[in-house]
N, C-alpha and C positions, 0 to 999 in steps of 0.2 A: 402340468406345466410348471417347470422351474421359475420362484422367484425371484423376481431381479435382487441383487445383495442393498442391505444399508448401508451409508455410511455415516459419518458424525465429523460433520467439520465445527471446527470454534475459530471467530477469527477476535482476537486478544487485542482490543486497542486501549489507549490507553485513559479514553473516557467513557466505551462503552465496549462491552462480551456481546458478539453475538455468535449463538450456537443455532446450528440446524442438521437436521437429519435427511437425507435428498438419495436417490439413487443417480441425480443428473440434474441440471437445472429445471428440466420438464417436468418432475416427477420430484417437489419438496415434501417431504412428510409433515415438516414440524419446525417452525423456527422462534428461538425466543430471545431477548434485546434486557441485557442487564446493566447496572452502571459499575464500573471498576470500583471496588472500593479496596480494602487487604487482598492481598494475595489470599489466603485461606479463606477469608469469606467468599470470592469473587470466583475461587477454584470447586467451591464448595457448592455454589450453582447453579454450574456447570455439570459438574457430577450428577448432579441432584435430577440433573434436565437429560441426561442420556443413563441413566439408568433402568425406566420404564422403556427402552430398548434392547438393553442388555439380552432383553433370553428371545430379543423378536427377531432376531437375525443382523443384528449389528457387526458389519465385519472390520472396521477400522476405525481410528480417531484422528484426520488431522488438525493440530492445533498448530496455526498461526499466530502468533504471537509481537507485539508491540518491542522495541527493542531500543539497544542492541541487544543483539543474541548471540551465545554463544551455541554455532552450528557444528562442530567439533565431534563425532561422534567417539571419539577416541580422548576427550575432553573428559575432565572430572567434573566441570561444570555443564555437562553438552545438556541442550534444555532448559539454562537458565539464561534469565533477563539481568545483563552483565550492568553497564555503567547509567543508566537511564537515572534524569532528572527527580524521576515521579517517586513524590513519595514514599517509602515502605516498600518499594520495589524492586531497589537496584542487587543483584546478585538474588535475587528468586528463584524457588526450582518451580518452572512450570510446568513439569509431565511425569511426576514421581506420584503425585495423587491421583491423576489419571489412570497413570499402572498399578498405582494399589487398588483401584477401585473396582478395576475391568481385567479380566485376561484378554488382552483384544492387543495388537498392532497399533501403535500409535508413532505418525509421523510430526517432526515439527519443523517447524520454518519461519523467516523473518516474515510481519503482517504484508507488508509490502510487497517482497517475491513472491507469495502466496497468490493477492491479488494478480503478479504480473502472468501467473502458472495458472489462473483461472482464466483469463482474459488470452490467454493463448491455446488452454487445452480444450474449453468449450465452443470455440470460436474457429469454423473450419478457414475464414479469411484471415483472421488473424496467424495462422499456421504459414500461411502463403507468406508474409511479412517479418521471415525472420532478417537480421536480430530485430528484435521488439524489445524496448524500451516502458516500463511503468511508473508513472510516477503517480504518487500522492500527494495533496496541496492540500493538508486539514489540519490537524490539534498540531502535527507535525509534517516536517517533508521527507521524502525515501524515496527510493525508487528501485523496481524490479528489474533484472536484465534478462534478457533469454536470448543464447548465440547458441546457433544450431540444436535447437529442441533442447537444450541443457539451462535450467536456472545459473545465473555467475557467482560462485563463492570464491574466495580465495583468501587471506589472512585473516578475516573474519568474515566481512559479506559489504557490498557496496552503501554507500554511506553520501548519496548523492544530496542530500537535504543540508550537506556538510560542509559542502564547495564554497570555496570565495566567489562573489561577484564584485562587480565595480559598484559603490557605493559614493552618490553624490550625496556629498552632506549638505549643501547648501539647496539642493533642491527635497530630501531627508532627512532632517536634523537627528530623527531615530534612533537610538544608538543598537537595536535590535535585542531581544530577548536570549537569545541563546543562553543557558550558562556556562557553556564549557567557551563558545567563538565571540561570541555577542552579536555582532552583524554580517555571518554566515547569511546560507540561502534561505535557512529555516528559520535563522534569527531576525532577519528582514520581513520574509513570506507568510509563515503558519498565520492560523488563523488567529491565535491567541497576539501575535504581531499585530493583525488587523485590528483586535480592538485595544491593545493596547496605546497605538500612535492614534486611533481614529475617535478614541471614548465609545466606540460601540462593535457587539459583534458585525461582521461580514455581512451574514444575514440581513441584517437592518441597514445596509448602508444603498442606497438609492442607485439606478443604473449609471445616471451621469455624474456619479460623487468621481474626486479625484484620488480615491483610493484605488479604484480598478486602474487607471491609468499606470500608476507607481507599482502596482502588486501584476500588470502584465508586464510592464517594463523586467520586472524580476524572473520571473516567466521566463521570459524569453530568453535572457543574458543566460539563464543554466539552458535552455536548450541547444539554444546556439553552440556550446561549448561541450554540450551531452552529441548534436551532430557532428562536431567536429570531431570529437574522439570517436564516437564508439560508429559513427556511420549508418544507424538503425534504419530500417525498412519502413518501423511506423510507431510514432509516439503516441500512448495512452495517457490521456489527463483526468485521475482523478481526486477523492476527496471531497471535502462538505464545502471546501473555499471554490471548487470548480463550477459550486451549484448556480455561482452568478450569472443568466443568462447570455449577459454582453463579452461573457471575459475573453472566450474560446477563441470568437472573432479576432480582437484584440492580440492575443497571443500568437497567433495564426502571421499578422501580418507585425508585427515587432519582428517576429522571425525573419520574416523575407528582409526585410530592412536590415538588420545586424548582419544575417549572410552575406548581402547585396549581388547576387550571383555568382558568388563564389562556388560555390557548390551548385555544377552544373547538372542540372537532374529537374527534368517537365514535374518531378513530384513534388518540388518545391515550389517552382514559378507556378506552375498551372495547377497543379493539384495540390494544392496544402491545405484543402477542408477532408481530405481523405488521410493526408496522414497525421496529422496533429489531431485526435479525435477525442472527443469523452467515450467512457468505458463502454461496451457492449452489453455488460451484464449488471448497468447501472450500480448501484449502490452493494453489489453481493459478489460482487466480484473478488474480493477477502476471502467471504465464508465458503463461494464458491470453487473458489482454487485450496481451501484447506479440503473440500470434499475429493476434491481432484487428490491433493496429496493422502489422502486415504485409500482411492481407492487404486493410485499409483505402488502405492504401499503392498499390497494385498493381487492386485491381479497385472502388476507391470507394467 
């Protein structure tokens, strides 16, 4: 009996590596949770953790990765992490080590469309629901596109964490984090937003604090506006800022509210707990979709 092949996903974020080895989400071999520190340290493993694979049948590597990215394959930079805030990171090669290390197929892609390519290629409902929309709400915000089974690249790759929204100062005084916008949707949102305006992480902040309230309002205002352009089938929410159990609701009906039936469609008035949804693949929907670019890599 033929076995089933390996693969090796990493999904590159920008506070923690998580690698795993899976033939399919049913079927994970091995998965292990690092914290970002140098590029070389942080690359080094990663190596280190798919190596005792290497001669057991590992057929691919996708690595997702934190960004921006340079997707370019025809780029001199294709595979590096281009303008990012972080640290000792910005213009990195991330898959030049990988291929020194391995003779193996290695795929790479933004963290984010990774995520959206997992939570659409694992997921036979979410296939039924094209285009589909992914966003993250965590250390940063991004979001995945997929129209017609194709991820969306195009001068570089969508940059939706990046969007103006309307920004009430006076009920906000904030001036947002961003460094490059300041009160962009990530500079308002991210989580590191949250404790910065709030003096404490997300996590610790109470259901009826008035932080959910301000951070679905935001929510919402990029959805609204993510609906209006792109028209998707079905919104994924996720990220560690999504973990709040009240927000989902929250965002859910912000939406209907800013729409106001404009957008006539029973999926909006009557069903929007089915398409404003958290991820299907919970928290691995990253590493998950970098397995998928692996093994999209390797058998099409």
């Amino acid at each position: 009996m033929t076995q089933p092949r390996l693969y090796g996903g990493i999904e590159g974020g920008g506070t923690k590596f998580v690698c795993m080895v899976a033939t399919d989400p049913e079927n994970i071999v091995n998965e292990i949770r690092f914290p970002t520190t140098t590029p070389a340290e942080t690359l080094e493993q990663a190596v280190s953790f798919f190596t005792q694979y290497a001669e057991k049948g590992l057929a691919a590597i996708g690595m997702a990765s934190f960004g921006p990215v340079d997707l370019d394959p025809a780029s001199s930079t294709f595979g590096y992490i281009t303008t990012t805030p972080k640290s000792g990171w910005a213009f990195s090669d991330t898959i030049s080590r990988l291929h020194q290390a391995f003779n193996l197929p290695v795929a790479f892609e933004l963290d984010v469309n990774a995520a959206a390519l997992g939570e659409y290629y694992w997921n036979i409902e979410n296939r039924l629901r094209d285009p589909l929309v992914y966003y993250t709400i965590g250390t940063g915000i991004g979001a995945g596109i997929i129209v017609h089974s194709k991820l969306v690249h195009g001068l570089v790759h969508p940059e939706a964490g990046h969007v103006r929204i309307p920004h009430d100062w006076s009920a906000d005084p904030y001036a947002g984090n961003c460094p490059y916008h300041g009160d962009c949707f990530e500079g308002l949102a991210c989580g590191p937003a949250l404790q910065a305006r709030w003096g404490q992480p997300g996590e610790e902040l109470p259901a009826g604090h008035p932080a959910w309230e301000l951070e679905a309002n935001y929510i919402a205002q990029a959805l609204n506006n993510t609906i209006c352009n792109l028209s998707p089938k079905r919104i994924v929410l996720g990220g560690g800022v999504m973990g709040n159990p009240g927000l989902l609701p929250l965002v859910q009906q912000k939406v209907q509210k800013l729409l106001n039936n404009y957008i006539h469609s029973p999926v909006i008035t009557e069903h929007i707990d089915q398409y404003i949804v958290l991820p299907s693949l919970g928290n691995h929907s990253g590493v998950l979709g970098a397995i998928a670019l692996a093994k999209l890599e390797v058998d099409g």
